[in-house]
N, C-alpha and C positions, 0 to 999 in steps of 0.2 A: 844104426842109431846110437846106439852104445860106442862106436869110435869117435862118433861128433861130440858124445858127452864128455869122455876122457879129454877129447883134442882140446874142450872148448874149457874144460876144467883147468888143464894144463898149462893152456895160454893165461887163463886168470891169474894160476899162481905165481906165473911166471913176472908178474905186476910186482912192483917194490911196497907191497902192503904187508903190516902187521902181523895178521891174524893169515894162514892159508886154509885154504878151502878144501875140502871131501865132498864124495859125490855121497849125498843122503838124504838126512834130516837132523834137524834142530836134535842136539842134546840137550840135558841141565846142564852147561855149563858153557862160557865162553866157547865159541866155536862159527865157521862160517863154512856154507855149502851151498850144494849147486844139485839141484833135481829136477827132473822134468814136472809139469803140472797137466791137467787132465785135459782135455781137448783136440789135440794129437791127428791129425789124420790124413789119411793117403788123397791126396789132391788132383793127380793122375796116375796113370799106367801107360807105356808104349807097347806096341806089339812086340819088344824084344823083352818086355818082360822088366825094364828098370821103371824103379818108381818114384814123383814127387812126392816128399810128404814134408807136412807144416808141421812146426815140432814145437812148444811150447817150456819155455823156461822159467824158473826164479831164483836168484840168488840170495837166500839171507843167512844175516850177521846177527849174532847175540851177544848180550855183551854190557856190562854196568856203565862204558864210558859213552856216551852219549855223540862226543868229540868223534874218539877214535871209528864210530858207526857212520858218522858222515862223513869224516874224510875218506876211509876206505871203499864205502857208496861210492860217491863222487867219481873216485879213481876208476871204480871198476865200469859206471856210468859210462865216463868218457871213453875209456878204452872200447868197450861194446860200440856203441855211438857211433865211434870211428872204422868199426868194420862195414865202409858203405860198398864195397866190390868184393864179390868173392876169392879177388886176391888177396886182398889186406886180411885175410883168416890164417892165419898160420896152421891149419889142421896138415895133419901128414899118411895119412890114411886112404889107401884108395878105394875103400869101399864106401863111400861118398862123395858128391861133389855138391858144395855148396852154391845154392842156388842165392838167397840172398838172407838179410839179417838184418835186424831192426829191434829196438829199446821199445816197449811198449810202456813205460813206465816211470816215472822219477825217481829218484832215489825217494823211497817215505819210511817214515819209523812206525813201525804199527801197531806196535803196544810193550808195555813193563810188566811186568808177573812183580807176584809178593813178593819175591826174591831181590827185585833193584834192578834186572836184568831186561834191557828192551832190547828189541827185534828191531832189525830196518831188511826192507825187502827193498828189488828192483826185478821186473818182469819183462820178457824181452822172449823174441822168436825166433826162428830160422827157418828157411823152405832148403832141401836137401833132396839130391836126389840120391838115388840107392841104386849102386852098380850094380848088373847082374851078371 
């Protein structure tokens, strides 16, 4: 699970956006990242032992310009969006194959702290299976 994250990280950064991304959480301060969210779970098993699992995502962006949050959304929106076949993922990894992947979400801003700094999130999934 941990190579779909890097791969999937990877490919984001690899976007002509501003700000790039780490795998974590929200700093104080400008910053955008990519962590998994809680929900996670093995979906099957085969008798050789590899496994489906649905894997839960969220990208957010921090950041005082308001602009620069939705265009960089957007971007990364469309690009997810566009991975409708497990070919169009650019992962390089063989301890996973992507099963499929899907935006669960719009781009939305979800809130400003005292600071002038708002968040914009965008949620989105992937089913993977797990070579053994």
């Amino acid at each position: 699970m941990k190579d779909f994250l890097m791969d999937l990280l990877a490919a984001i950064n690899g976007l002509p956006t501003k700000v790039k991304a780490t795998a974590g959480y929200l700093q104080p301060k400008e910053n955008a990242v990519l962590y998994p969210l809680p929900g996670g779970q093995k979906t099957r098993e085969d008798m050789a032992g590899n496994k489906e699992m649905t894997l839960n995502y969220e990208y957010a962006f921090r950041s005082k310009n308001p602009q620069l949050i939705n265009d960089q959304l957007w971007a990364i929106s469309m690009f997810l969006d566009g991975i409708e076949e497990p070919e169009d993922f650019p992962g390089k990894h063989d301890t996973y194959t992507l099963v499929s992947f899907g935006v669960t979400s719009t781009p939305t801003m979800d809130s400003t702290d005292q600071q002038g700094f708002t968040v914009g999130l965008i949620d989105f999934n992937a089913i993977i299976q797990l070579e053994e």
